[in-house]
N, C-alpha and C positions, 0 to 999 in steps of 0.2 A: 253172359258175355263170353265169346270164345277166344281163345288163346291164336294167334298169326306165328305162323313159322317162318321166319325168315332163309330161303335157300339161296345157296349162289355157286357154283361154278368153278368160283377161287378158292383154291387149298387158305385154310388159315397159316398169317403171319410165320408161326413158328416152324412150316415145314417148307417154305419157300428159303430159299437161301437168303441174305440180304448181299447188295454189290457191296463192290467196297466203294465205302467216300472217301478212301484218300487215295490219292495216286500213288505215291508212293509206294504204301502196302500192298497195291495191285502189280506194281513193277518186283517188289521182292519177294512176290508169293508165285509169279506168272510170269517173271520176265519180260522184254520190252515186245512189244506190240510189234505182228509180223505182219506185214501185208498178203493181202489173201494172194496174189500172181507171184509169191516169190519161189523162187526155184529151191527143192531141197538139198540141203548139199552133202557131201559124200559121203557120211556116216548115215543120214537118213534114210539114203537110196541102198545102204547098203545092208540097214539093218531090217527096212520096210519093203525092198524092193521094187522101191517106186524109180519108176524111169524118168 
């Protein structure tokens, strides 16, 4: 009987990041949630040189 090797694609569990499941912790690790069209404001532009 021979042995099957199971391959796949996906990194294993431990080298993917996990999200976070609480909101919360996502708000105080990341800040609140910016919409992608928002204009940067004037330290952004001034530090990144975005127009």
């Amino acid at each position: 009987m021979s042995s099957s090797v199971f391959r796949s694609s996906r990194p294993h569990d431990w080298i993917m990041p996990r999200p976070h499941t609480d909101a919360h912790q996502r708000l105080i690790t990341y800040g609140p949630i910016q919409p992608m069209d928002a204009q940067p404001g004037w330290l952004e532009r001034l530090l990144f040189g975005r127009a």
